[in-house]
C-alpha positions as CSV (number, residue, x, y, z in Angstrom):
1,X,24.4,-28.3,-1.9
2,X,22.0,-26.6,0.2
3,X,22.2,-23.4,2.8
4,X,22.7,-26.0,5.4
5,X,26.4,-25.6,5.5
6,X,28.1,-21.8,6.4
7,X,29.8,-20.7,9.5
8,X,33.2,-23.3,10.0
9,X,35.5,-20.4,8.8
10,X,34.0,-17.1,10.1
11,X,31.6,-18.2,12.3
12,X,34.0,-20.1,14.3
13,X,37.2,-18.3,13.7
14,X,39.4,-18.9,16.9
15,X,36.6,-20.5,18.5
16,X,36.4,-24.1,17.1
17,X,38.7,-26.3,15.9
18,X,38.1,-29.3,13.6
19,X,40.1,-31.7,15.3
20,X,42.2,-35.2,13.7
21,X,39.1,-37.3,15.0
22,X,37.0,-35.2,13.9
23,X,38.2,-34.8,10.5
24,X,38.8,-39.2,10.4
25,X,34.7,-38.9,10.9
26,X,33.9,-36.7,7.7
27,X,32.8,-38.1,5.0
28,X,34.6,-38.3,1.4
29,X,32.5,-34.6,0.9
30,X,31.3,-32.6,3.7
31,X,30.0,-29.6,3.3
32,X,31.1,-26.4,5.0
33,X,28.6,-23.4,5.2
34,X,30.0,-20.4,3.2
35,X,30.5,-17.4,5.6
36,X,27.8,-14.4,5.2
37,X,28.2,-11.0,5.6
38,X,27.5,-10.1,9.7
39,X,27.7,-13.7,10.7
40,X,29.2,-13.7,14.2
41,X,29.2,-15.8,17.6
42,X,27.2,-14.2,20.2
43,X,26.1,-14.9,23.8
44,X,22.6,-15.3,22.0
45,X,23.6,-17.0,19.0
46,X,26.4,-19.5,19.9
47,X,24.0,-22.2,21.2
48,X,22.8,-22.2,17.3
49,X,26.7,-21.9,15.8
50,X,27.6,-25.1,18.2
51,X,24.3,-26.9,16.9
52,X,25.0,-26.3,13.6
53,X,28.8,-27.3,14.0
54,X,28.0,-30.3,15.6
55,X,25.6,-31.5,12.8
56,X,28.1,-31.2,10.5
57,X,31.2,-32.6,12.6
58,X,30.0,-34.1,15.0
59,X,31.0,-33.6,19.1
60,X,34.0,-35.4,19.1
61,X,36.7,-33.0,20.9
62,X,35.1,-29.7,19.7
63,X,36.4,-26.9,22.1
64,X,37.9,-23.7,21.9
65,X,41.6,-23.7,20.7
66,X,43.6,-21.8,23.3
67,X,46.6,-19.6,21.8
68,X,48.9,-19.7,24.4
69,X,51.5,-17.8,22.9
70,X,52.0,-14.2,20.7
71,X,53.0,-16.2,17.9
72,X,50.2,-18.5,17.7
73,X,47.6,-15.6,18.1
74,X,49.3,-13.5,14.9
75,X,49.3,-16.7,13.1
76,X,45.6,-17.2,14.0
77,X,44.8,-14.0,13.2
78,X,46.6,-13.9,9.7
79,X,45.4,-16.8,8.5
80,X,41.5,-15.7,9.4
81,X,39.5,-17.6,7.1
82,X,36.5,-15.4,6.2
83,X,36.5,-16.0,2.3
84,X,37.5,-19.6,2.6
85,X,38.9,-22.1,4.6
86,X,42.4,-21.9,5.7
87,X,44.9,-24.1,6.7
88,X,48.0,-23.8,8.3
89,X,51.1,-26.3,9.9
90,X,54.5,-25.3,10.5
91,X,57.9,-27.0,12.5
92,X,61.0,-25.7,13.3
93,X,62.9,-27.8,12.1
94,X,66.0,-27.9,14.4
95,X,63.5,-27.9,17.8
96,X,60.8,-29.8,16.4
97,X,58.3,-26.8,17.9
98,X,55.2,-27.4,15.6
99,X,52.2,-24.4,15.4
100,X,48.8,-24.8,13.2
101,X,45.5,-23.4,12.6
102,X,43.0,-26.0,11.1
103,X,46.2,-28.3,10.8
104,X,43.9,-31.6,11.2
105,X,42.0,-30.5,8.6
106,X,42.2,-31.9,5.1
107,X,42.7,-29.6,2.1
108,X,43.2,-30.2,-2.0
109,X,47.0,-31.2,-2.4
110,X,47.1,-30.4,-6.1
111,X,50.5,-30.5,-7.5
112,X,52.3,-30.5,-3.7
113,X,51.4,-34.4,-3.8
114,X,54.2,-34.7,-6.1
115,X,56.8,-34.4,-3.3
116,X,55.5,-37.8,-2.6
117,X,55.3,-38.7,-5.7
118,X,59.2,-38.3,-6.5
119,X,60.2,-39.7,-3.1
120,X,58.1,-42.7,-3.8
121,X,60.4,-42.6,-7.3
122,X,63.6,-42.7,-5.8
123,X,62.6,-45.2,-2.9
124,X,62.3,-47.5,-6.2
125,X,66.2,-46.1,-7.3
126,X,67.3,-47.2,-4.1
127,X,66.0,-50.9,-4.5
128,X,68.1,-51.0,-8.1
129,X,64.5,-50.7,-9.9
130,X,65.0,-48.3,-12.3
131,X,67.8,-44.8,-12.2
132,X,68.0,-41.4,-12.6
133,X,69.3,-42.1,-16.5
134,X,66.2,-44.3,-16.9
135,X,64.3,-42.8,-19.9
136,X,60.5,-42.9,-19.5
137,X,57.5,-41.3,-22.2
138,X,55.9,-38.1,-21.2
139,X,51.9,-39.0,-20.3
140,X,50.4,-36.4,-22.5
141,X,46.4,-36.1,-22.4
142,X,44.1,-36.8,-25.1
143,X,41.3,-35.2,-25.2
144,X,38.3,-36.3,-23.4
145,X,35.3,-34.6,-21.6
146,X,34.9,-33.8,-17.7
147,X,33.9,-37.4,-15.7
148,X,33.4,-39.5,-19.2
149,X,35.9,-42.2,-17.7
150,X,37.7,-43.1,-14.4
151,X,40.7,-42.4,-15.7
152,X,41.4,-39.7,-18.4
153,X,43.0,-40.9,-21.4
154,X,46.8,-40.0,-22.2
155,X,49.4,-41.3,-25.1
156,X,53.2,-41.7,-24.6
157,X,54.9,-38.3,-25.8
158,X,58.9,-37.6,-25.7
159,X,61.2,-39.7,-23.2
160,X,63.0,-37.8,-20.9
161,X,65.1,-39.3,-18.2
162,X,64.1,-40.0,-14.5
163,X,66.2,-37.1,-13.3
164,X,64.7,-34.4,-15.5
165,X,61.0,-35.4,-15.2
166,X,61.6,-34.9,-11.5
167,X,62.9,-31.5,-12.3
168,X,60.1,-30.4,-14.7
169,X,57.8,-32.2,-12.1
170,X,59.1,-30.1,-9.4
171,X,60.1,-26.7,-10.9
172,X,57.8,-26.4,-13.3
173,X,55.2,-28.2,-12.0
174,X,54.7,-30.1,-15.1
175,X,51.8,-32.5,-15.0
176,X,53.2,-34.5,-18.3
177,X,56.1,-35.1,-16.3
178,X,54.4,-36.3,-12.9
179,X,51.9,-38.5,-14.5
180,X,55.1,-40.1,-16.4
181,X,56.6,-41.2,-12.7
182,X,53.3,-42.1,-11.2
183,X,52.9,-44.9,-13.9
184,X,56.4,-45.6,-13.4
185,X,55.6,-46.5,-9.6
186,X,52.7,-47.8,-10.0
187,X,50.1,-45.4,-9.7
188,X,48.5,-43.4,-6.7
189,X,48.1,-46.7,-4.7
190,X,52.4,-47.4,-4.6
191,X,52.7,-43.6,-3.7
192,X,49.7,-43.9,-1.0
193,X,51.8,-47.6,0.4
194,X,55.2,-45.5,0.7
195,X,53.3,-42.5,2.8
196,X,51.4,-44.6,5.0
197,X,53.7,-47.3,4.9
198,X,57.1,-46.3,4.8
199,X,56.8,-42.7,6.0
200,X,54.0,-43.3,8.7
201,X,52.0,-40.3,7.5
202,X,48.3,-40.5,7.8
203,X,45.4,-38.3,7.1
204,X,47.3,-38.1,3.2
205,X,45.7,-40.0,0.2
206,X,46.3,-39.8,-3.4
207,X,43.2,-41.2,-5.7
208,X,44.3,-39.7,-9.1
209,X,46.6,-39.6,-12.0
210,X,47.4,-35.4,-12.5
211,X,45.6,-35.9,-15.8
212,X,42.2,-36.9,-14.3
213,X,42.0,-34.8,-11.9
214,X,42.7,-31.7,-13.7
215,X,40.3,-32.6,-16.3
216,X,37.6,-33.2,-13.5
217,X,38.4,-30.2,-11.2
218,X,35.6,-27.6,-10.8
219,X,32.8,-30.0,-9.5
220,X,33.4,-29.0,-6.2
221,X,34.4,-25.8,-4.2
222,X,37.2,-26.5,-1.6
223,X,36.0,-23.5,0.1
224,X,32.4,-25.0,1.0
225,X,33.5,-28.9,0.7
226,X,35.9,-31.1,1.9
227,X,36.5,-33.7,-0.2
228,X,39.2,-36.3,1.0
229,X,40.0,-37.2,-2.7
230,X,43.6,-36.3,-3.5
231,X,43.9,-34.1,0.1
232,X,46.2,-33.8,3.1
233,X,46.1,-32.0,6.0
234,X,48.8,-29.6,6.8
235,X,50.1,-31.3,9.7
236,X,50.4,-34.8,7.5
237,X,52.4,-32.3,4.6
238,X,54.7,-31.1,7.2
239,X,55.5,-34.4,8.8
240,X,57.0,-35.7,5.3
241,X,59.0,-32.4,4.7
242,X,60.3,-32.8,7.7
243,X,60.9,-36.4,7.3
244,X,62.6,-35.5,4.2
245,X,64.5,-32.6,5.1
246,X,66.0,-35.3,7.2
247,X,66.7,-38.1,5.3
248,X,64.7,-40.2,7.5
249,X,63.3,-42.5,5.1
250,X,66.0,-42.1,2.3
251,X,69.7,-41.6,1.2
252,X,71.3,-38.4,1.1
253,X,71.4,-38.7,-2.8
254,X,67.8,-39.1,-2.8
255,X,67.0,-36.2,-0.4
256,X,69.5,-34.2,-1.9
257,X,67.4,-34.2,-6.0
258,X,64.1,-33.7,-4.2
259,X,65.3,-30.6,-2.0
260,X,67.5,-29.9,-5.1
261,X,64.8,-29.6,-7.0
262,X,62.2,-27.5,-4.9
263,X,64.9,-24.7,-4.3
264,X,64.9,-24.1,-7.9
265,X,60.9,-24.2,-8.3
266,X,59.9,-21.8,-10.2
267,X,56.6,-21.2,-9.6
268,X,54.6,-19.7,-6.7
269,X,57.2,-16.2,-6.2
270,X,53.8,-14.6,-5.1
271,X,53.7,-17.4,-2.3
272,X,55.8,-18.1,-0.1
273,X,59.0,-17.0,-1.2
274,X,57.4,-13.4,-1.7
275,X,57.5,-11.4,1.5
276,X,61.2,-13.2,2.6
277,X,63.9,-11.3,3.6
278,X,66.8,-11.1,1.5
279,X,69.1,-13.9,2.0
280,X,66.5,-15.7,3.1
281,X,66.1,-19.4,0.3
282,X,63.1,-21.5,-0.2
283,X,62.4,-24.9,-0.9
284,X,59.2,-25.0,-2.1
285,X,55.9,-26.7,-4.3
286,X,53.1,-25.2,-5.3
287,X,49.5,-26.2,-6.1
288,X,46.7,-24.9,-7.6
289,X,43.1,-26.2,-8.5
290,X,39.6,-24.7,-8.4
291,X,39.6,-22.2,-5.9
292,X,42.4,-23.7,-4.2
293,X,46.0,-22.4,-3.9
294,X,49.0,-23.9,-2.0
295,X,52.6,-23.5,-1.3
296,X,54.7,-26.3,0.8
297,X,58.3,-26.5,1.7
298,X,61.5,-25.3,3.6
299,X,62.3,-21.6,4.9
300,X,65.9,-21.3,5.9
301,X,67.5,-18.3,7.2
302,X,70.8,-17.1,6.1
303,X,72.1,-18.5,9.3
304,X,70.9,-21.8,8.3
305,X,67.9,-21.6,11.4
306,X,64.7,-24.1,8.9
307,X,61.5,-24.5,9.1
308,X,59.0,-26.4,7.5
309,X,55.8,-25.3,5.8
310,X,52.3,-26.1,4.9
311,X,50.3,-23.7,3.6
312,X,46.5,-24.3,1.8
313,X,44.3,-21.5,0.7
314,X,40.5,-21.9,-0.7
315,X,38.3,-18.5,-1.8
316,X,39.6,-15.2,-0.7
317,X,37.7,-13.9,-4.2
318,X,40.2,-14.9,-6.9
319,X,44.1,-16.4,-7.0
320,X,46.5,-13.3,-6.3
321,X,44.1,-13.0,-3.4
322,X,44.9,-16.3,-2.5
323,X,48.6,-16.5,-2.9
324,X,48.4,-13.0,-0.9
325,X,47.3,-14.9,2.1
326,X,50.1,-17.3,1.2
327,X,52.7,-15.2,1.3
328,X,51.4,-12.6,4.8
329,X,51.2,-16.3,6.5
330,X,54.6,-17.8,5.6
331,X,56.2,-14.3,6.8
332,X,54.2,-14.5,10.2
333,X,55.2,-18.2,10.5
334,X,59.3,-16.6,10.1
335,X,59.0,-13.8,11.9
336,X,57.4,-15.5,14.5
337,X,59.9,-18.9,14.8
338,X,62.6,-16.0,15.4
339,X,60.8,-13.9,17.7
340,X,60.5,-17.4,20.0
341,X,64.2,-18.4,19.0
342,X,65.6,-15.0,19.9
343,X,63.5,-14.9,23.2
344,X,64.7,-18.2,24.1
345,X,68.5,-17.1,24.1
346,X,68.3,-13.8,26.0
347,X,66.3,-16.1,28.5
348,X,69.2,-19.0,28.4
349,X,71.7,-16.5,28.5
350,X,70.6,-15.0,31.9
């Protein structure tokens, strides 16, 4: 990579916005120009930002983003991406109200893919293909250096059934356990069919088994790249927890081991779940990858009010930095749902 490519993130903050047409134009890798220190948009310099935006991007619909509202401002300004590129999509689920900030954008999906992964499972369970007692092999690595095949190379380990790989999948975030359903299906293309397919979700593509692509992570910086391998934008991630959360595209049983499963994850505390108020529960996965972090799921109040949540994280200097960010966004993306919700009832009330 060269110096060509630094300003998306600070340069740009609340000015530009990468938007869906945009982002279909990138390439598999485009590069994004790391923010330097002192880098701002001046009268005298933003003729030389837009340039250099445009070379990258392309004109197609750049503008300004307006912020119409409080809440979109404080989540604009929370999720200020500096030290890395942010991204940021959010519903409510019971309005279908939707905010974002680079929510076209696409991002490293890292272990949140394998939401996807077990709905594209149990659509299988539902067409009397295999069941929840069905006992498949573990797909354990074998050893093998970075890039020295397509795939990486993995042996059968123990059998566990379909129902706890899931949940070792999901709350553990066990890689062993994911790659075991993925073969199951049929690989990433079955999972890709039932999200594009089935779901209707675009801008989301899966191009590796959790074994290859953990062996091959590092090549590239999510914070300076973005590489549509394996990625997602927020607003895509969203769609299908929302789809999910309402059993659009499956049977209750089904919705009921995925959500199941993601309220008892038990990783990411520092993410999303980490700055709730008491009482509040979370449905969540997380992801992680080289210089990546991610949290994605369902925020319920005690009163039952649900929102869904994408959040992706690249830089910020080092991983509690980065779930950090996680955790200050999902709180502004609560408080802020409730501000609206509560503004909206003294208004109705009048």
């Amino acid at each position: 990579m060269t110096g060509s490519s630094t300003f998306i993130a600070r340069c740009l903050r609340g000015a530009t916005r990468l938007t869906a047409v945009a982002a279909m134009a990138l390439a598999a890798m485009t590069p994004i120009a790391p923010a330097h220190a002192g880098d701002t948009v001046t009268a005298e310099n933003v003729g030389d930002v837009r340039q250099t935006f445009d070379s990258v991007f392309g004109t197609e619909l750049r503008g300004p983003p307006t912020y119409a509202t409080q809440f979109e401002k404080q989540l604009a300004s929370v999720a200020e991406a500096s030290k890395g590129r942010i991204g940021v999509a959010a519903v409510d689920l019971a309005t279908g109200r939707t905010i974002e900030v680079l929510g076209d954008q696409r991002f490293p999906m890292a272990s949140t893919s394998k939401i996807a992964i077990a709905a594209t499972f149990l659509a299988g369970v539902e067409k009397g293909k295999w069941s929840l007692t069905s006992e498949f092999p573990l797909m354990v690595p074998v050893a093998s250096a970075p890039f020295s095949s397509p795939v990486a190379p993995v042996r059968p380990g123990a059998y566990l059934s379909a129902r706890e790989l899931i949940e070792q999948m999901i709350t553990r975030s066990n890689n062993y356990a994911t790659d075991a359903l993925l073969k199951v299906v049929g690989g990433p293309k079955a999972v890709n069919d039932w999200v594009h397919n089935v779901a209707g979700i675009e801008d989301w593509h899966l191009d590796r088994d959790i074994a290859t692509l953990v062996r091959d992570d590092g090549a590239i910086d999510p914070a300076q790249v973005i590489d549509k391998r394996d990625s997602a934008t927020p607003l895509a991630m969203v769609k299908l927890l929302n789809g999910i959360y309402d059993g659009k595209w499956m049977k209750a049983e089904s919705r009921d081991v995925i959500l199941g499963a993601m309220s008892r994850c038990r990783t990411g505390r520092r993410r999303i779940p980490a700055m709730m108020p008491d009482g509040v529960t979370v449905s969540h996965k997380t992801g992680s990858l080289n210089n990546t972090s991610s949290d994605v799921g369902i925020i319920q109040t005690p009163e039952g009010h649900a929102f869904a949540v994408a959040i992706y994280v690249t830089g910020q200097g080092s991983r509690p930095n980065r779930e950090a960010r996680i955790a200050q966004i999902a709180r502004a993306v609560y408080d802020g749902y409730l501000t609206e919700s509560s503004s909206y009832r003294r208004t109705a009330s009048r």
